[in-house]
FIKOLZA-1660 file (N, C-alpha, C; in steps of 0.1 Angstrom, whole numbers, plus 5000, padded with zeros to 4 digits):
% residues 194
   i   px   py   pz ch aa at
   1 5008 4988 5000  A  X  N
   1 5000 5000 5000  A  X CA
   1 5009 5012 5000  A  X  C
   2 5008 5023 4995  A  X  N
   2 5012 5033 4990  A  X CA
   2 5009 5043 5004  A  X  C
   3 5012 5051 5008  A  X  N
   3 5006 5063 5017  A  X CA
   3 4998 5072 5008  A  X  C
   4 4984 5073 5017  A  X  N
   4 4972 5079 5012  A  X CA
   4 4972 5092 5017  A  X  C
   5 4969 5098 5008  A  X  N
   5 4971 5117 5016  A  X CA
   5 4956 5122 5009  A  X  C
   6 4947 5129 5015  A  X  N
   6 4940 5135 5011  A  X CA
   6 4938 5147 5016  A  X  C
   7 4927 5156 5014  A  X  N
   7 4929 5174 5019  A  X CA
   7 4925 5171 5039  A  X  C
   8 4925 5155 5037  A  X  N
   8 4919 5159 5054  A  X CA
   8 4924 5147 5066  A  X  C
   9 4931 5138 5052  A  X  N
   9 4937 5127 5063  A  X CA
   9 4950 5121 5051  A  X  C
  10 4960 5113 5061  A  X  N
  10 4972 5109 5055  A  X CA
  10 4970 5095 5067  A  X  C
  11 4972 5087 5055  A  X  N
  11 4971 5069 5060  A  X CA
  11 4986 5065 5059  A  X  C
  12 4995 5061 5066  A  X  N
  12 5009 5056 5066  A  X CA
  12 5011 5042 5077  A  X  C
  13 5022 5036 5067  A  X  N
  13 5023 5025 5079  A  X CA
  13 5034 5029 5085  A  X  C
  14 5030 5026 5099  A  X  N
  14 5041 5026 5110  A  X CA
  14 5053 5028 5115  A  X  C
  15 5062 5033 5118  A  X  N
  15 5078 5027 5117  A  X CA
  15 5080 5026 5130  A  X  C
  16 5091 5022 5131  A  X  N
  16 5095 5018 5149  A  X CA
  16 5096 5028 5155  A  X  C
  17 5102 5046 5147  A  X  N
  17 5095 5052 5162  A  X CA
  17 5080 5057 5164  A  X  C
  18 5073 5049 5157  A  X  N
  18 5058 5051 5160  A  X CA
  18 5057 5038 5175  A  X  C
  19 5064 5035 5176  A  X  N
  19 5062 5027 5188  A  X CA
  19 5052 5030 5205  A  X  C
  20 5056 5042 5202  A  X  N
  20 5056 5047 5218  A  X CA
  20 5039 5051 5216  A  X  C
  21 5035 5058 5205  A  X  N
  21 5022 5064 5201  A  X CA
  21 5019 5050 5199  A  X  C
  22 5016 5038 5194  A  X  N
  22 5012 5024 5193  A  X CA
  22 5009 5021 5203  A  X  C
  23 5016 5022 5212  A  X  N
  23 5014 5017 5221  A  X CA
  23 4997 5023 5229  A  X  C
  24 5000 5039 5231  A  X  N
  24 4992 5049 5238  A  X CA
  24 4984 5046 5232  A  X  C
  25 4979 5040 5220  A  X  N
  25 4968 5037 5210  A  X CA
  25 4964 5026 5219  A  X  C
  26 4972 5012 5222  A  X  N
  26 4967 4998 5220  A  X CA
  26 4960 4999 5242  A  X  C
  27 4963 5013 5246  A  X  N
  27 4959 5014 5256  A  X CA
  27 4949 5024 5257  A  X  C
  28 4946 5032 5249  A  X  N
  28 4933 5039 5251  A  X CA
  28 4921 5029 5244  A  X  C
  29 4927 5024 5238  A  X  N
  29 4914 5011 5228  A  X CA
  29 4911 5003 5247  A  X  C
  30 4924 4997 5248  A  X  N
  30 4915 4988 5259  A  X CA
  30 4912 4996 5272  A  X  C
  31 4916 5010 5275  A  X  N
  31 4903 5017 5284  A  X CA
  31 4896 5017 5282  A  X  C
  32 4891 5021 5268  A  X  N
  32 4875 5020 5258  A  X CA
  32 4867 5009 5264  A  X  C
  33 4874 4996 5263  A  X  N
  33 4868 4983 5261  A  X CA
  33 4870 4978 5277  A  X  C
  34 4871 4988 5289  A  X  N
  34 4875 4982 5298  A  X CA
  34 4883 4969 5306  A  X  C
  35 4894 4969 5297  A  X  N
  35 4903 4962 5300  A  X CA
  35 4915 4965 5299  A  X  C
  36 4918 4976 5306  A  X  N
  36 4931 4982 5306  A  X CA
  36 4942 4976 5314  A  X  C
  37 4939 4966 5325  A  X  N
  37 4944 4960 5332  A  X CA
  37 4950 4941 5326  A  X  C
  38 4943 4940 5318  A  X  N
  38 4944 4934 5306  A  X CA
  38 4964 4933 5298  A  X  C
  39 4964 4948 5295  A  X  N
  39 4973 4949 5283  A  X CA
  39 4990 4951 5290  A  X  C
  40 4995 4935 5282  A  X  N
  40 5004 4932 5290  A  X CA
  40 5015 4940 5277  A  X  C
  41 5013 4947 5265  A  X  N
  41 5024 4953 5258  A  X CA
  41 5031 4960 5258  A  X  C
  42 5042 4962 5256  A  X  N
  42 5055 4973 5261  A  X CA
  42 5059 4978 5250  A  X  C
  43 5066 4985 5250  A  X  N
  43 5075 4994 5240  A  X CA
  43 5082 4983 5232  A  X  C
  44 5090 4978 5242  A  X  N
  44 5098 4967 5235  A  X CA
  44 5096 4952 5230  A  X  C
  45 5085 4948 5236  A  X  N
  45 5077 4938 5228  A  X CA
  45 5073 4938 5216  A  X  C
  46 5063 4955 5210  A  X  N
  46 5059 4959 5203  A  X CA
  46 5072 4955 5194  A  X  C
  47 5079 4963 5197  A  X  N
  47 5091 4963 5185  A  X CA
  47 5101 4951 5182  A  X  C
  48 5097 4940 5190  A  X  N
  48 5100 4928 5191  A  X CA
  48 5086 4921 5178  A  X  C
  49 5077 4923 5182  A  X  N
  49 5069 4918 5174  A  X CA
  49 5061 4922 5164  A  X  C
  50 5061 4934 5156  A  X  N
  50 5056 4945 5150  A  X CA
  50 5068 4944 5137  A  X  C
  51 5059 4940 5126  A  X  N
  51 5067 4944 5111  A  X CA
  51 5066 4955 5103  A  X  C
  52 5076 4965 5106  A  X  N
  52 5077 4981 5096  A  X CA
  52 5084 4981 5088  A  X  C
  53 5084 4992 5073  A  X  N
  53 5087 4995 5063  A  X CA
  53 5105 4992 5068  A  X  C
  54 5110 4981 5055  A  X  N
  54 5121 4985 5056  A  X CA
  54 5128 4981 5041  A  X  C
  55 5131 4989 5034  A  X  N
  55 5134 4987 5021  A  X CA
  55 5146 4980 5022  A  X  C
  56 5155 4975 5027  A  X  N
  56 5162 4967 5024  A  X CA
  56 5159 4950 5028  A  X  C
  57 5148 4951 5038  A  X  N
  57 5145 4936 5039  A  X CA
  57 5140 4932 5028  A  X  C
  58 5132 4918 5027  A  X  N
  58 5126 4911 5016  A  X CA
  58 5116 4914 5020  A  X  C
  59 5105 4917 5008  A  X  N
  59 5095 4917 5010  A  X CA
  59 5090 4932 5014  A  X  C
  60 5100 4944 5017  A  X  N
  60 5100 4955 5021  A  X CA
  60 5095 4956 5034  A  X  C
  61 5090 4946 5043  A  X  N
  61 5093 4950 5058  A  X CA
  61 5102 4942 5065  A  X  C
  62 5104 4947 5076  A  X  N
  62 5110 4943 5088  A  X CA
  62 5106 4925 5095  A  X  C
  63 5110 4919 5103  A  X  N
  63 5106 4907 5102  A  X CA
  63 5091 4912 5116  A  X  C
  64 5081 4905 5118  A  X  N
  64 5072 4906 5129  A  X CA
  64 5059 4899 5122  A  X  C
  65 5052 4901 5127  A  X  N
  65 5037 4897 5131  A  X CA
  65 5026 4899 5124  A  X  C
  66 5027 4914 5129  A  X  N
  66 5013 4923 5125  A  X CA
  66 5022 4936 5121  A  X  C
  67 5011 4939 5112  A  X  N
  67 5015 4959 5109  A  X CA
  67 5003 4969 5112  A  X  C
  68 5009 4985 5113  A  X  N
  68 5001 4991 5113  A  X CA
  68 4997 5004 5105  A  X  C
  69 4987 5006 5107  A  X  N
  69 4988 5015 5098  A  X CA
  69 4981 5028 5113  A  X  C
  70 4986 5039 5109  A  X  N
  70 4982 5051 5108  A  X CA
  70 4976 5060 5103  A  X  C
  71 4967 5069 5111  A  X  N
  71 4963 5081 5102  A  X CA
  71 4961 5090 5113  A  X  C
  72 4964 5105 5102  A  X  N
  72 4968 5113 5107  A  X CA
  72 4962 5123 5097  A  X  C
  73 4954 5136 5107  A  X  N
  73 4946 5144 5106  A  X CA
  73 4959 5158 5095  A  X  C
  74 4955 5163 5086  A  X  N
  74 4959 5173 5079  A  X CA
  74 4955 5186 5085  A  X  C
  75 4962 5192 5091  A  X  N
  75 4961 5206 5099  A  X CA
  75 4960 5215 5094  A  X  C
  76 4971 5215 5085  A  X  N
  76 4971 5232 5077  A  X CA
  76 4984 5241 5085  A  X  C
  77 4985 5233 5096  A  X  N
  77 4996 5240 5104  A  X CA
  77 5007 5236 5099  A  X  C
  78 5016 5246 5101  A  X  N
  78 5033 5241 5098  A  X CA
  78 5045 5241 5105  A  X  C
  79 5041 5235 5122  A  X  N
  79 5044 5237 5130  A  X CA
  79 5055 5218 5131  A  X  C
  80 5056 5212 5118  A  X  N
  80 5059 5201 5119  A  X CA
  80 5057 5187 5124  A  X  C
  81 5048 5192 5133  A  X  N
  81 5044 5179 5143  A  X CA
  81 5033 5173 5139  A  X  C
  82 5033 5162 5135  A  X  N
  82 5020 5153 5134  A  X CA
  82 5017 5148 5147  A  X  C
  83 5002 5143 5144  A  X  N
  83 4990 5139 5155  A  X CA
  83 4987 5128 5148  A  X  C
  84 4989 5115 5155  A  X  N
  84 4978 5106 5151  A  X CA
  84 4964 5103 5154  A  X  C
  85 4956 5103 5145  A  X  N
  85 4939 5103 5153  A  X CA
  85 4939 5089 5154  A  X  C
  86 4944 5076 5148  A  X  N
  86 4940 5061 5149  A  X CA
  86 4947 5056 5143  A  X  C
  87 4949 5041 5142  A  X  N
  87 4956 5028 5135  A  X CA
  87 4947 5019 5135  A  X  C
  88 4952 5011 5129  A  X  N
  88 4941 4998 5120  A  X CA
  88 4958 4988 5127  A  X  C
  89 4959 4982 5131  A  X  N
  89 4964 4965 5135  A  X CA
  89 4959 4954 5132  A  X  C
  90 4967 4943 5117  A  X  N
  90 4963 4937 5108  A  X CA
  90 4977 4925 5113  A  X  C
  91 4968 4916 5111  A  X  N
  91 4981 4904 5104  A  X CA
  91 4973 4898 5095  A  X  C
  92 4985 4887 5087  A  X  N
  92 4980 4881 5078  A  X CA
  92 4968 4866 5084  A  X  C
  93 4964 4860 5077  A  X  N
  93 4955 4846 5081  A  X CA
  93 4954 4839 5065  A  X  C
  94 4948 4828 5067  A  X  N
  94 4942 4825 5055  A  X CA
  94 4935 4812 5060  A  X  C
  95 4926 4814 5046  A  X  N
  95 4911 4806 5044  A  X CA
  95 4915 4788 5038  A  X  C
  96 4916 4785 5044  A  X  N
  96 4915 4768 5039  A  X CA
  96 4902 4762 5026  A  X  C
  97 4894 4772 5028  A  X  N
  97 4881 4772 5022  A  X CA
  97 4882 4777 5007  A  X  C
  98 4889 4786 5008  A  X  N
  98 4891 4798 4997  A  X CA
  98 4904 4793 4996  A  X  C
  99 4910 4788 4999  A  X  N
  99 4929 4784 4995  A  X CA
  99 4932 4797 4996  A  X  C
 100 4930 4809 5004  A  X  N
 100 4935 4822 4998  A  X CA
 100 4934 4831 5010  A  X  C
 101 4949 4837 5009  A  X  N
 101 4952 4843 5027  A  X CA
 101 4939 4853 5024  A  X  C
 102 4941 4859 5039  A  X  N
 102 4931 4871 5044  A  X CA
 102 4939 4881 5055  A  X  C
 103 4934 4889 5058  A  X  N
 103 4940 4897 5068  A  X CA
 103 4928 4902 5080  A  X  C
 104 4933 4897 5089  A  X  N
 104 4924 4898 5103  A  X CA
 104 4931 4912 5106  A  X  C
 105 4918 4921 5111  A  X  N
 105 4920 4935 5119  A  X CA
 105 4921 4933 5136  A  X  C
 106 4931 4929 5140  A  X  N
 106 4930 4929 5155  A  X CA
 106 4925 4940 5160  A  X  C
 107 4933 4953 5161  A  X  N
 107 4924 4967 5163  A  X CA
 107 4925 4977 5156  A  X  C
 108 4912 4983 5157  A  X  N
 108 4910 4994 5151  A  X CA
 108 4905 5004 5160  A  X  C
 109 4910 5014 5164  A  X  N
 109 4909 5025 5171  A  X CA
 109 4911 5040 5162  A  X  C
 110 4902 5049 5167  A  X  N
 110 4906 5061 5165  A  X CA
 110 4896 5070 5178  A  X  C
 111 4908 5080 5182  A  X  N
 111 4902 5090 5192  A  X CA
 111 4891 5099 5192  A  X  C
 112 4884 5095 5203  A  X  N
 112 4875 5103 5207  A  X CA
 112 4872 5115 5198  A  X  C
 113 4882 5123 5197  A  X  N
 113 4880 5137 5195  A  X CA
 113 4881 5137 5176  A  X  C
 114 4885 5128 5174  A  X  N
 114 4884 5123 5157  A  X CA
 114 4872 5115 5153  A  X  C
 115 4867 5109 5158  A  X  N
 115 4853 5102 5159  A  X CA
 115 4842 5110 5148  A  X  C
 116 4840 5099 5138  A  X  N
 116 4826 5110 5131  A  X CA
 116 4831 5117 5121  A  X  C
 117 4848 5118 5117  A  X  N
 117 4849 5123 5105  A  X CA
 117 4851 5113 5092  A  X  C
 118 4852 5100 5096  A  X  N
 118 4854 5095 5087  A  X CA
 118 4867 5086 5087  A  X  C
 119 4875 5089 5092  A  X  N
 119 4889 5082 5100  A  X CA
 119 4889 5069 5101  A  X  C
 120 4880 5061 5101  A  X  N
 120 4879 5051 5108  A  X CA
 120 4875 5043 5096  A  X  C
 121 4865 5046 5090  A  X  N
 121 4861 5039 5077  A  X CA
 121 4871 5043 5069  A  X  C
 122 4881 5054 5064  A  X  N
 122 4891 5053 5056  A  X CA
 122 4901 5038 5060  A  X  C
 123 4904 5040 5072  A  X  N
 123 4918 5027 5083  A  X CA
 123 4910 5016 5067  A  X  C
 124 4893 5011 5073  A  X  N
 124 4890 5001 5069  A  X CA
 124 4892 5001 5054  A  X  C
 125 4889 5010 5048  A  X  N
 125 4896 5008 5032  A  X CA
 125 4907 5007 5026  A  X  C
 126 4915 5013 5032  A  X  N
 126 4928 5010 5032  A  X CA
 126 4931 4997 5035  A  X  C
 127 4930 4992 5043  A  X  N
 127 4930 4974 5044  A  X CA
 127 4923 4966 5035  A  X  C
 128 4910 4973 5030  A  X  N
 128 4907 4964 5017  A  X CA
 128 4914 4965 5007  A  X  C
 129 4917 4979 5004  A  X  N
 129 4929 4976 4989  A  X CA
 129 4941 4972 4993  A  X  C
 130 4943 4970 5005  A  X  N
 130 4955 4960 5012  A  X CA
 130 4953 4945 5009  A  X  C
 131 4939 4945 5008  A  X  N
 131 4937 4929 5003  A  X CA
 131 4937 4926 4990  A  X  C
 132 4931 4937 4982  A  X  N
 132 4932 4929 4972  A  X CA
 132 4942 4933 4964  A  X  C
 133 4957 4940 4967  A  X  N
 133 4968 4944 4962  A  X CA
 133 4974 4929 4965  A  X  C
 134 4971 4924 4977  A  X  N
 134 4978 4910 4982  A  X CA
 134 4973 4899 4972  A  X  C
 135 4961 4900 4969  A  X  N
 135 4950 4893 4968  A  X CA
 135 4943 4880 4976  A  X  C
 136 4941 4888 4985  A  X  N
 136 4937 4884 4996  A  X CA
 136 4919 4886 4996  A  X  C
 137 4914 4871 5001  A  X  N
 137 4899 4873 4997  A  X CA
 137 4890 4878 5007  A  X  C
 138 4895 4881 5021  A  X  N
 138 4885 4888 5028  A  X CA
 138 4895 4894 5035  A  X  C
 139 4885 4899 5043  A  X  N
 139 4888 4910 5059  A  X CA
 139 4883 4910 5063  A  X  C
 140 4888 4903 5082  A  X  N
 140 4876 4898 5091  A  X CA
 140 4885 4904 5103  A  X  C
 141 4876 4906 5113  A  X  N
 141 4876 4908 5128  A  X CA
 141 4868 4910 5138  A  X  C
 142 4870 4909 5150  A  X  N
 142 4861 4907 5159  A  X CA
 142 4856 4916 5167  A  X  C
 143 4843 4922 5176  A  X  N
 143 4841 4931 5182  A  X CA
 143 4836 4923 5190  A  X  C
 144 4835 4939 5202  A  X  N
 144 4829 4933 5218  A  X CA
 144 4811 4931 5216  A  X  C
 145 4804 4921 5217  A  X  N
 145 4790 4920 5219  A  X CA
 145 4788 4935 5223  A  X  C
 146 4791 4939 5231  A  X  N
 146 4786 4948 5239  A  X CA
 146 4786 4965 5231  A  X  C
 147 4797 4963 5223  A  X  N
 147 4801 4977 5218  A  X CA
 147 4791 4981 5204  A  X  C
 148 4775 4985 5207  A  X  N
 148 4768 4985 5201  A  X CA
 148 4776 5001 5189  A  X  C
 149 4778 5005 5194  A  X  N
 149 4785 5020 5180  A  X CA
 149 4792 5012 5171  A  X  C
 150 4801 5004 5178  A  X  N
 150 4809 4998 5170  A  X CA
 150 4804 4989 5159  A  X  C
 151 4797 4979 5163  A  X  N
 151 4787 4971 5154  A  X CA
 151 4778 4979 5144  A  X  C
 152 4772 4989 5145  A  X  N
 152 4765 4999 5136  A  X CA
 152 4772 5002 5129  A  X  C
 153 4786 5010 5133  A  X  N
 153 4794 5016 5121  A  X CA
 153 4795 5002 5114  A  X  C
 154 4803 4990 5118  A  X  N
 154 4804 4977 5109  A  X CA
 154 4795 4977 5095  A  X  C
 155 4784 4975 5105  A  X  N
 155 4774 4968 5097  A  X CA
 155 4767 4982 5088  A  X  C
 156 4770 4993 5087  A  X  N
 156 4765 5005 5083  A  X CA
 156 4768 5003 5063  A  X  C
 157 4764 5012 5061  A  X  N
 157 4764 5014 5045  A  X CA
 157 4781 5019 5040  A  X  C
 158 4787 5023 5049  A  X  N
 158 4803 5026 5042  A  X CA
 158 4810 5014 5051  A  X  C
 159 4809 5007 5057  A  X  N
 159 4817 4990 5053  A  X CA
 159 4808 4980 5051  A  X  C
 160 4798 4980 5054  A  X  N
 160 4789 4970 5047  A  X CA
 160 4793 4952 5053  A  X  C
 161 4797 4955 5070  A  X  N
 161 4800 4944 5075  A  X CA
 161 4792 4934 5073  A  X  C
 162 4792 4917 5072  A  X  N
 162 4783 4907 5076  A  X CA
 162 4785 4904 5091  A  X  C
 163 4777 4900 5101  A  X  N
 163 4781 4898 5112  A  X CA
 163 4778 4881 5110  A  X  C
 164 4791 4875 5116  A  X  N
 164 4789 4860 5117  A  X CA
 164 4781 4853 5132  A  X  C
 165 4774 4856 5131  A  X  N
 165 4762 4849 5141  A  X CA
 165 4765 4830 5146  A  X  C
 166 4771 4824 5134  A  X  N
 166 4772 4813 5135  A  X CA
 166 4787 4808 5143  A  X  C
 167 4795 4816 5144  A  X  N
 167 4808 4818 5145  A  X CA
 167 4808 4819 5166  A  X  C
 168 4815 4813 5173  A  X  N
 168 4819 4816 5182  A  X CA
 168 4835 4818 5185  A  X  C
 169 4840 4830 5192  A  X  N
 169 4856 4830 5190  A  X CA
 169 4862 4819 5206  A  X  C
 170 4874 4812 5200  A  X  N
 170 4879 4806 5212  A  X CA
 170 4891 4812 5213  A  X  C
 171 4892 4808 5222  A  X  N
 171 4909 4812 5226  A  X CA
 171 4917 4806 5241  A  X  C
 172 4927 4801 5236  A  X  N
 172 4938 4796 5249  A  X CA
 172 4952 4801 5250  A  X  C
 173 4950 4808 5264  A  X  N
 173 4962 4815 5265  A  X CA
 173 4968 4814 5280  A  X  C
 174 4976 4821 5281  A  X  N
 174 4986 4819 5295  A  X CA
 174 4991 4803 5300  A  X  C
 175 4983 4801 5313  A  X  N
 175 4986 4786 5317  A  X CA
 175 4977 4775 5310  A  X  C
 176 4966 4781 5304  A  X  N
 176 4963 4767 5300  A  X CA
 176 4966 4763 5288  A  X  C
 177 4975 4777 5283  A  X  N
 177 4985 4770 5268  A  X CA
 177 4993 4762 5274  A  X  C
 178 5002 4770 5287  A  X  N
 178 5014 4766 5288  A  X CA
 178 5008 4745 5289  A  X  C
 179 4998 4744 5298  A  X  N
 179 4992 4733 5300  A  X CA
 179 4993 4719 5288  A  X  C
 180 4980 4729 5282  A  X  N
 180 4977 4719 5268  A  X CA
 180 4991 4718 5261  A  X  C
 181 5004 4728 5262  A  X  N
 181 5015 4720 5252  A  X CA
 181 5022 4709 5256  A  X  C
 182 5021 4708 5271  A  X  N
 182 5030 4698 5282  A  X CA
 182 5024 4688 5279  A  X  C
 183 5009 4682 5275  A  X  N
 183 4997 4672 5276  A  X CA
 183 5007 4666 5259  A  X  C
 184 5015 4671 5256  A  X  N
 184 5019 4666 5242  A  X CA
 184 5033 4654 5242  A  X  C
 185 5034 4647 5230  A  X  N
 185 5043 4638 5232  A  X CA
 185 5055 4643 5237  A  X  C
 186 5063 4639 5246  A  X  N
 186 5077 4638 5253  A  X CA
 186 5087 4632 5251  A  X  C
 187 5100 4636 5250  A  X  N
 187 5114 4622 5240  A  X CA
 187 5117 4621 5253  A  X  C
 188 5127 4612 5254  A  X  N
 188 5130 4602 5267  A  X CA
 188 5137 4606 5278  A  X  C
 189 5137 4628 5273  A  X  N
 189 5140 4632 5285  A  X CA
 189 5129 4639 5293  A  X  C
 190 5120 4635 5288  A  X  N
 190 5107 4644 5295  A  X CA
 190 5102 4653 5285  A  X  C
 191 5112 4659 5283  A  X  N
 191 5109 4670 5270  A  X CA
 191 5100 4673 5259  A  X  C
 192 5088 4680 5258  A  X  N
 192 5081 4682 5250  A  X CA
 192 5085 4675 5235  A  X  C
 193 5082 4670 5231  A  X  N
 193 5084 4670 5213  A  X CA
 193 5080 4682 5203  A  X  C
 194 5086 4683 5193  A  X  N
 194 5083 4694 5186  A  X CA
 194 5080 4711 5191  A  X  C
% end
């Protein structure tokens, strides 16, 4: 994806010193969501785990996970400082069904005070021509039951979400990963296999 500039917003992915704002991002989303007590991410995780532009790697990023994207409100000022209003947080997936990756939006945030311009539904377009530059056949992600604004914008006329009704999300994490991987075959020193 190219960086998108228009008279009122600029979409860019990430670089490592976007780190520190990523962060302040992936913690005002889970105050939002009331789980700020929750978010075990740091500075240096992030940038342990996070793939940014890097033209001499392969592939043109950095080695990681997920990427982000950015946007960022056009002022008119020329006081040099950008503001970010939000990011979109993607990794890749894919469909066994479709034989054809996808990209899951882990989060999507933008602030309060940016809310309502449109910011948020650009993030989401941008990830669609992120898919099908990839060619990638969907874009999927999850919301809180509870976060009825959120589900409206989804499902609203500029993204045109399906809500999967049929779908429950699971998940295992902390001890009872650590658990379920120990329950696995062992070589003759005890030691996990594989």
């Amino acid at each position: 994806m190219a960086e998108i500039s228009t008279p009122t917003y600029r979409i860019r992915y990430a670089t490592e010193s976007d780190v520190p704002t990523i962060l302040q991002l992936i913690n005002e989303l889970a105050s939002y969501e009331k789980a700020l007590h929750e978010v075990l991410a740091t500075e240096q995780t992030l940038r342990e785990t996070l793939s940014f532009p890097d033209a001499k790697a392969q592939g043109g990023f950095s080695q990681g996970y997920a990427k982000t994207l950015l946007i960022e409100p056009v002022t008119g000022a020329s006081s040099g400082e950008t503001v970010v209003a939000g990011m979109a947080l993607y990794f890749h997936n894919y469909s066994t069904w479709r034989a054809a990756p996808g990209i899951f939006l882990e989060d999507l945030f933008v602030r309060p005070a940016y809310r309502g311009k449109g910011f948020g539904g650009a993030l989401i377009q941008a990830l669609a021509r992120e898919c099908l530059r990839l060619g990638c056949k969907r874009l999927e992600w999850s919301v809180l039951k509870w976060n009825e604004p959120s589900i409206k914008f989804y499902q609203g006329p500029s993204i045109n979400a399906t809500r999967m009704e049929e779908w429950v999300g699971m998940r295992v994490d902390g001890e009872p990963l650590e658990e379920l991987a120990r329950r696995g075959p062992n070589d003759k020193n005890g030691r996990v296999v594989g």
